[in-house]
Backbone as CSV, one residue per row, in Angstrom:
resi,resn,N_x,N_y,N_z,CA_x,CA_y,CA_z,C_x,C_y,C_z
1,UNK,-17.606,-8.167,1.983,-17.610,-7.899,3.408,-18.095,-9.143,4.132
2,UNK,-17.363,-9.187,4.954,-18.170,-10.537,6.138,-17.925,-10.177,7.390
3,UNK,-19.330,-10.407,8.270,-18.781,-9.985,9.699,-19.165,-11.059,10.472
4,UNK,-18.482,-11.342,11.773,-18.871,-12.126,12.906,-19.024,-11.291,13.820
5,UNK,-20.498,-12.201,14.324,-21.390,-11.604,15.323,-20.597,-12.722,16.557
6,UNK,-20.539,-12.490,17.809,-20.149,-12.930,18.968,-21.353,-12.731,19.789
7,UNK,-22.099,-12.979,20.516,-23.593,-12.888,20.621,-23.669,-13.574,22.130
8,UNK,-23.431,-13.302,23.647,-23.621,-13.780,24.912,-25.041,-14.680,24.895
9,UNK,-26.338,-14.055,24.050,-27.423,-14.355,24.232,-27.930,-15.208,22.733
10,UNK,-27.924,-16.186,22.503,-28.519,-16.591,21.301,-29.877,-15.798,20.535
11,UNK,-30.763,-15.490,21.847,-32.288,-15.007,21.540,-32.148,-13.875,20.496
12,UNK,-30.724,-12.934,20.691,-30.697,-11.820,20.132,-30.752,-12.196,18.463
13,UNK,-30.528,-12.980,18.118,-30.423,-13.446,16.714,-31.519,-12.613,15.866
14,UNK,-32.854,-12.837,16.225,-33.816,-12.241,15.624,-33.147,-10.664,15.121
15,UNK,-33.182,-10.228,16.482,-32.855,-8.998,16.413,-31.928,-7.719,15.979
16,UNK,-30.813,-8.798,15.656,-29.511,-8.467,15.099,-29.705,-8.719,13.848
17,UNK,-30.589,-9.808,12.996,-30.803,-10.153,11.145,-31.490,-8.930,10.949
18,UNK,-32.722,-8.372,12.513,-33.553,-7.333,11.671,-32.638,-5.711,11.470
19,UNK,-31.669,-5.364,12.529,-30.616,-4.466,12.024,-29.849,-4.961,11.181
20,UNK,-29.233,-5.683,11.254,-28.507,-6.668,9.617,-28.871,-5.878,8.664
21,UNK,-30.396,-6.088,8.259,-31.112,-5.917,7.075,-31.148,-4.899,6.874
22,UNK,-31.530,-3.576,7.869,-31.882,-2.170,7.746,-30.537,-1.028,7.127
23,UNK,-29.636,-1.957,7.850,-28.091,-1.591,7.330,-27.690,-1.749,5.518
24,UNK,-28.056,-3.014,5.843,-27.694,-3.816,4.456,-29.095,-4.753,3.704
25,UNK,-29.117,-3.100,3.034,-30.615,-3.675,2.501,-30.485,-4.037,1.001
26,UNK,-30.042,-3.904,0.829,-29.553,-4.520,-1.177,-28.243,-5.273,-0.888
27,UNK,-27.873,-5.321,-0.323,-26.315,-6.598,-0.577,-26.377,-6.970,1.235
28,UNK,-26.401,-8.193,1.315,-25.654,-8.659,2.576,-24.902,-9.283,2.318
29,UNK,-24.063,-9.048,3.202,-23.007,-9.188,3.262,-22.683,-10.980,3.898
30,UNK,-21.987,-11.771,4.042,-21.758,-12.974,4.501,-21.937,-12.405,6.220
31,UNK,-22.022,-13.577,7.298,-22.008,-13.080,8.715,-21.836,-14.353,9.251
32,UNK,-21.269,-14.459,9.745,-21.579,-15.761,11.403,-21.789,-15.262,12.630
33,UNK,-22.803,-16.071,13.048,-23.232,-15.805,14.427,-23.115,-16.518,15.412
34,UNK,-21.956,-16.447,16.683,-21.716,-17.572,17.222,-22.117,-17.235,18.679
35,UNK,-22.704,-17.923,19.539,-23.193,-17.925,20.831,-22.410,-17.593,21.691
36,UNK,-21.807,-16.850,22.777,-20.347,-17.084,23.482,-21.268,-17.232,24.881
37,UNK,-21.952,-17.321,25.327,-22.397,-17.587,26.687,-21.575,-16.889,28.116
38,UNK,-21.636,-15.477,27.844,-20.478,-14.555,28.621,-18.589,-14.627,28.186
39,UNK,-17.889,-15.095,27.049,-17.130,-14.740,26.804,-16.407,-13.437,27.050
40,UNK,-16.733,-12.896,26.686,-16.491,-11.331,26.434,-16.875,-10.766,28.011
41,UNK,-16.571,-11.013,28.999,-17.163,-10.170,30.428,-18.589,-10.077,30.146
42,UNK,-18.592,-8.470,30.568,-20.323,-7.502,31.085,-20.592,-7.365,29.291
43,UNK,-20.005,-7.617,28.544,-20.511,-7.226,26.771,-21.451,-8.357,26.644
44,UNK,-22.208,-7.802,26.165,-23.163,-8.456,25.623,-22.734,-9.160,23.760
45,UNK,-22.159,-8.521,23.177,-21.688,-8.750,21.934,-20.713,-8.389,21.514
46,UNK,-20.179,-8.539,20.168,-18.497,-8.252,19.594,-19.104,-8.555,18.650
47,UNK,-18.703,-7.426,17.759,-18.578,-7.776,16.115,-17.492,-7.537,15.317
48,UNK,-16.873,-7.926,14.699,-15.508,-7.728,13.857,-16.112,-8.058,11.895
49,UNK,-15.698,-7.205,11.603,-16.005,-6.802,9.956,-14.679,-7.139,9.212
50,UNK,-15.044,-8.001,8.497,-14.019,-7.545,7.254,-13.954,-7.105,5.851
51,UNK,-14.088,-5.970,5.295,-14.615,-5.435,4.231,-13.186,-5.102,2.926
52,UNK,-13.825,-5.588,1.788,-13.257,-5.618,0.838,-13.159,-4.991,-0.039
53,UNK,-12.684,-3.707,-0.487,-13.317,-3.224,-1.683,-12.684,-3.750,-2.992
54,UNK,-13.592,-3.646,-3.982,-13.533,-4.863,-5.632,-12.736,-4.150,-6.631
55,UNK,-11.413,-3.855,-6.199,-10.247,-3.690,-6.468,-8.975,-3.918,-7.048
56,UNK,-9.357,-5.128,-7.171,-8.213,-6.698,-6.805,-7.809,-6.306,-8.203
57,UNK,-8.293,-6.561,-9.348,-7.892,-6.322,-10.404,-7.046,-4.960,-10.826
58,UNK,-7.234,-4.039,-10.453,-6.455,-2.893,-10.791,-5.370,-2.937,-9.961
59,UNK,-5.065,-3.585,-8.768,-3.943,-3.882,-7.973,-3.559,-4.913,-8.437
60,UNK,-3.696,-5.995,-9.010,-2.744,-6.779,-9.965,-1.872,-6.761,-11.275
61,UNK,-2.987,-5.687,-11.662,-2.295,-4.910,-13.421,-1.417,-4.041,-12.628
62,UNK,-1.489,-3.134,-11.157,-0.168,-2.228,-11.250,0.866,-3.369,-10.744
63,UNK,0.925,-4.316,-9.829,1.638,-4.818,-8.948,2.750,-5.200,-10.743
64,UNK,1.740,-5.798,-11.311,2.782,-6.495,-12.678,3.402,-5.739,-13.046
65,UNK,2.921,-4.500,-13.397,2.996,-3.309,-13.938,4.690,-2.796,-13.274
66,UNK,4.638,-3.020,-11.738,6.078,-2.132,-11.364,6.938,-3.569,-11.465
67,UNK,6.709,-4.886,-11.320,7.622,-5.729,-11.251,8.055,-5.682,-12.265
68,UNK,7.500,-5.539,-13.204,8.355,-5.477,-14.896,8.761,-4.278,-14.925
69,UNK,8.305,-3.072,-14.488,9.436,-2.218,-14.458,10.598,-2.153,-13.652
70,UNK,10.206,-2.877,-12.659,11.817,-2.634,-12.007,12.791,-3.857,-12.160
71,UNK,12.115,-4.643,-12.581,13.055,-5.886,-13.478,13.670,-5.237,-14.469
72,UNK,13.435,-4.166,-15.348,14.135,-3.749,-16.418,14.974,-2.784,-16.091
73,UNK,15.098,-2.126,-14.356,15.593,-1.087,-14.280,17.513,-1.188,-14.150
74,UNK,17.758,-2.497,-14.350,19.086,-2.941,-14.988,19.734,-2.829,-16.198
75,UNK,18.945,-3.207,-16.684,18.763,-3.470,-18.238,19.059,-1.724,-18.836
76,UNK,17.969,-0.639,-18.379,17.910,0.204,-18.963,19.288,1.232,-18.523
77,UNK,19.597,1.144,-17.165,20.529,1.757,-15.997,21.768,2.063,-17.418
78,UNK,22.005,0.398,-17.026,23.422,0.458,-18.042,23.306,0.940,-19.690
79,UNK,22.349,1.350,-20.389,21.803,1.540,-21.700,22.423,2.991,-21.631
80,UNK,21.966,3.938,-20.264,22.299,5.264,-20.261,23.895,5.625,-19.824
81,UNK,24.401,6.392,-21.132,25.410,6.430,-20.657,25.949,8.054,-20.431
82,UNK,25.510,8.178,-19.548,26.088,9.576,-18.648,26.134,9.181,-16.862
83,UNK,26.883,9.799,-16.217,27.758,9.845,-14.826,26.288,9.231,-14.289
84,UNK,26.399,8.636,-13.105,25.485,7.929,-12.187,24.963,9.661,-11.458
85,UNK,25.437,10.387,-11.193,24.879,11.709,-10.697,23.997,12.413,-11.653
86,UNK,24.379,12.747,-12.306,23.265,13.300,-13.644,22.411,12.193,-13.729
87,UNK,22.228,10.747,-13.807,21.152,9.980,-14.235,20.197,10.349,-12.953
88,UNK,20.696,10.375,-11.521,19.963,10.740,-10.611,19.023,11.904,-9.939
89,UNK,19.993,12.580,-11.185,19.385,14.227,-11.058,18.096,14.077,-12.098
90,UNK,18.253,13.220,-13.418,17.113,13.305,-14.289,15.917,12.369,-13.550
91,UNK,16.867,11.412,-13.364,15.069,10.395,-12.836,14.548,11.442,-11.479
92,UNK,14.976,11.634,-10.371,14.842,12.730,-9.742,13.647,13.150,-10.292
93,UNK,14.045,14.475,-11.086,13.610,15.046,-11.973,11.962,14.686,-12.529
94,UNK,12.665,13.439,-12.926,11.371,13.159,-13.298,10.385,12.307,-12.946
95,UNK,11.085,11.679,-11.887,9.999,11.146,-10.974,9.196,11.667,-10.438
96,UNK,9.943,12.908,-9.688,9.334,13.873,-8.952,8.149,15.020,-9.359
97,UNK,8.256,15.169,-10.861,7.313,15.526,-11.713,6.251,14.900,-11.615
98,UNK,6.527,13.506,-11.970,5.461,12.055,-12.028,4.209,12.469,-10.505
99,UNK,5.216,11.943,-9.535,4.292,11.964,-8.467,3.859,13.332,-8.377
100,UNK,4.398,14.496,-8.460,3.291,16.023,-8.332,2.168,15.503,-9.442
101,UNK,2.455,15.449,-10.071,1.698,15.110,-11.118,0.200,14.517,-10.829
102,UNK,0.483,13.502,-10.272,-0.294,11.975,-9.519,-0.861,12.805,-7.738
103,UNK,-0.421,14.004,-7.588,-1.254,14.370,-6.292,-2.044,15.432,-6.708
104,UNK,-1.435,16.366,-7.530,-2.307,17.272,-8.247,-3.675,16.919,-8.753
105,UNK,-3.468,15.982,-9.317,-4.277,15.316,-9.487,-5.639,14.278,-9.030
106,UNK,-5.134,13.782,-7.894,-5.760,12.549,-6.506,-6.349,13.915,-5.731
107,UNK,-5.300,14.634,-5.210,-6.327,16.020,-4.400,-6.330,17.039,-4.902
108,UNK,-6.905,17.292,-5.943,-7.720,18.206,-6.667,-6.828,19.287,-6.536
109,UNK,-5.496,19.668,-6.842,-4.750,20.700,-7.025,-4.309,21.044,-5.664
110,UNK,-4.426,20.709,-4.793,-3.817,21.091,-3.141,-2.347,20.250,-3.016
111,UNK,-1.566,20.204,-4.035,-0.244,19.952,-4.093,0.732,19.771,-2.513
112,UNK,0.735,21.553,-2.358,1.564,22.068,-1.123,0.888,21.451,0.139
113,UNK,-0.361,21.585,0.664,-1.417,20.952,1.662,-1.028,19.374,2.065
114,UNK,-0.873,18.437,0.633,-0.792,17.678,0.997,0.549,17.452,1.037
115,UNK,1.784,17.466,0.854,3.144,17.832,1.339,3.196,18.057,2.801
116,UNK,2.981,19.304,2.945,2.781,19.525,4.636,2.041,18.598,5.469
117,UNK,1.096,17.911,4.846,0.210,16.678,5.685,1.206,15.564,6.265
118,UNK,1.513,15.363,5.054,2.864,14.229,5.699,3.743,14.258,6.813
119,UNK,4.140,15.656,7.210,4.659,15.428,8.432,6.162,15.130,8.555
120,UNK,6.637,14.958,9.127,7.829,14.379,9.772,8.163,12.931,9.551
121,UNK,6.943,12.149,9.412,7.320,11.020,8.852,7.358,11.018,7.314
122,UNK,6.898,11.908,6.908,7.032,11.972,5.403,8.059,12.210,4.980
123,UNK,8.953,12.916,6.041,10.450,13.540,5.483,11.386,12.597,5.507
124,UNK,11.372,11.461,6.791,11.671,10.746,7.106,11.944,9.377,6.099
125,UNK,10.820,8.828,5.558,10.376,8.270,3.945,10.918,8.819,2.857
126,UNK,10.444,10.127,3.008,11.339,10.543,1.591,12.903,10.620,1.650
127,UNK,13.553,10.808,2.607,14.960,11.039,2.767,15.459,9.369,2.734
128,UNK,14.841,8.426,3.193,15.091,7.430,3.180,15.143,6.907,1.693
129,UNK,13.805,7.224,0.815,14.467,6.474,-0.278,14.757,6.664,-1.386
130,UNK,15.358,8.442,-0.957,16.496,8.776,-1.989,17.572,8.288,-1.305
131,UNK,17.799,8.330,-0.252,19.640,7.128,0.336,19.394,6.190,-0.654
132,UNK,18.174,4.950,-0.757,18.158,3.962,-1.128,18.505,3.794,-2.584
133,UNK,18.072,5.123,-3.381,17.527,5.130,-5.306,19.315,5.241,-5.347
134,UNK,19.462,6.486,-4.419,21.415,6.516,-4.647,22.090,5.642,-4.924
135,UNK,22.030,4.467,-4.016,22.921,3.510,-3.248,22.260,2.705,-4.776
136,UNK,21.131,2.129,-5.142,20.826,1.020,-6.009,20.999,1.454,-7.526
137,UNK,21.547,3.109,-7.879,21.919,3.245,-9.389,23.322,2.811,-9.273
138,UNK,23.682,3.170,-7.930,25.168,3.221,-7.905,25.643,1.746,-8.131
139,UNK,25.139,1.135,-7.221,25.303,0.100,-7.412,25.259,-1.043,-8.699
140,UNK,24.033,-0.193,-9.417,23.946,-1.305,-10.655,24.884,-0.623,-11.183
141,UNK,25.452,0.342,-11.353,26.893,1.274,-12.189,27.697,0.326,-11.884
142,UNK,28.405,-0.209,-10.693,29.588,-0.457,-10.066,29.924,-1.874,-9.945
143,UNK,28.867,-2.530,-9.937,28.717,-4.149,-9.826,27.619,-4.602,-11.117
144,UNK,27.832,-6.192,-11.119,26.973,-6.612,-11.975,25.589,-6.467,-11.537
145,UNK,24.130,-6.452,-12.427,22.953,-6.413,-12.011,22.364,-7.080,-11.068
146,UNK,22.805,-9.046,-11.509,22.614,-9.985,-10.985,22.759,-9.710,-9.641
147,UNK,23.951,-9.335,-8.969,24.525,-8.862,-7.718,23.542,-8.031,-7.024
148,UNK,23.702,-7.267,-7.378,22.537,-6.458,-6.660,21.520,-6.724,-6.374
149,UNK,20.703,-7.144,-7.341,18.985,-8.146,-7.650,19.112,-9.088,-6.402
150,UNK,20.416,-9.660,-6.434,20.202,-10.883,-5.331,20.330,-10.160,-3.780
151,UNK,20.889,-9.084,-3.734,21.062,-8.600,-2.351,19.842,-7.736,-2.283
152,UNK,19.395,-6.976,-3.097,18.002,-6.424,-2.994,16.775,-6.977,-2.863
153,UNK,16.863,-8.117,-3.427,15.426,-8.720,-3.467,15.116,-9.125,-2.378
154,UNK,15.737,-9.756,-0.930,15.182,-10.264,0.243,15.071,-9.712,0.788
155,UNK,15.055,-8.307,0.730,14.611,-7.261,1.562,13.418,-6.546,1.371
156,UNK,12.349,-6.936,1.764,11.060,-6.433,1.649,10.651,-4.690,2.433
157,UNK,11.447,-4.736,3.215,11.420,-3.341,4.089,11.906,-2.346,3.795
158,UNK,12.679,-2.892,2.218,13.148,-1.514,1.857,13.043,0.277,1.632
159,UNK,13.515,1.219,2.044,12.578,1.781,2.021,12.377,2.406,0.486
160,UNK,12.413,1.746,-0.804,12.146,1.902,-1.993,10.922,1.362,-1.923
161,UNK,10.615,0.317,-1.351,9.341,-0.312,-1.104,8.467,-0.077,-0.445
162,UNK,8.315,0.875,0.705,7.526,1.545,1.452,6.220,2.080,0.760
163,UNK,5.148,2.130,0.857,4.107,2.775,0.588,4.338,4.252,0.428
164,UNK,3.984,4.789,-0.192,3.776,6.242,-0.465,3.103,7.289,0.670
C-alpha cells in the first residue's frame, strides 16, 4: 500500500504520522507528503491510496495457466472428431459444470443467488461469449488455426476475454 498525503498546511504533518500510526500500527505502509499551499480550494487535504494485495503470484501461475491452455485449444479442437455442434454442446456442458462448480464453491452453495446477482449485464456477457466460443470452434473447424490465432489475438475486448 502507498498513500499520498496532499496537505494545504505543512504543520499538519505531526498530526497526520500520529493517525498514520494508530491506523497502521504493525505495517506502514510507504506515504508522501506534499505541501499544496491551497491547491485543492476550501480542502484542507487529499489523500489517494494505492493498495495491493500479495497476490501476484497466484495470478501469474493462472494467467500461464490459461495461455497454455488456450494455445492448445487448436491443437486439441481438430484431435476431436465429432460435428462442431456436439463438441459445443460437450464443452458447454462442461464448462458450465466447471464454473457451477467454482461458485458453489467461492459462495458457499448460493449457486442460484448469485446467478440472479448478475443481472442483465450478466446475461448480456454470457450471451456474448457463447456467440464468441461458437464463432471460434467454428472457425478453427473451417479454416486453418494459424488464421484464426492471427485474427483473434489483437483483439483484447473480446468477449471470451471479459472477466467473469
Amino acid at each position: 500500500m502507498k498513500c499520498n498525503v496532499y496537505c494545504s498546511n505543512p504543520s499538519y504533518f505531526a498530526a497526520i504520522n500520529a493517525v498514520y500510526a494508530e491506523y497502521f500500527a504493525a505495517y506502514k505502509p510507504a506515504r508522501i507528503f506534499i505541501g499544496t499551499a491551497g491547491w485543492f480550494g476550501p480542502f484542507d487535504m487529499e489523500i489517494d491510496c494505492v493498495a495491493w494485495q500479495g497476490r501476484a503470484l497466484l495470478g501469474t501461475v493462472l494467467l500461464t495457466a490459461s495461455a497454455a491452455a488456450y494455445s492448445t485449444a487448436g491443437f486439441f479442437t481438430r484431435l476431436i472428431h465429432v460435428d462442431a455442434w456436439t463438441l459445443l454442446f460437450c464443452g458447454g456442458l462442461f464448462g458450465g459444470s466447471f464454473l457451477a462448480a467454482v461458485v458453489v464453491f467461492q459462495e458457499r452453495g448460493r449457486l442460484w443467488q448469485s446467478i440472479r446477482a448478475m443481472g442483465w449485464e450478466g446475461v448480456v456477457v454470457a450471451i456474448c461469449s457463447a456467440v464468441a466460443t461458437v464463432c471460434f470452434l467454428n472457425a478453427m473447424r473451417l479454416t486453418a488455426v494459424a488464421d484464426v490465432m492471427v485474427i483473434d489475438a489483437p483483439f483484447p475486448s473480446s468477449p471470451r476475454r471479459w472477466p467473469g
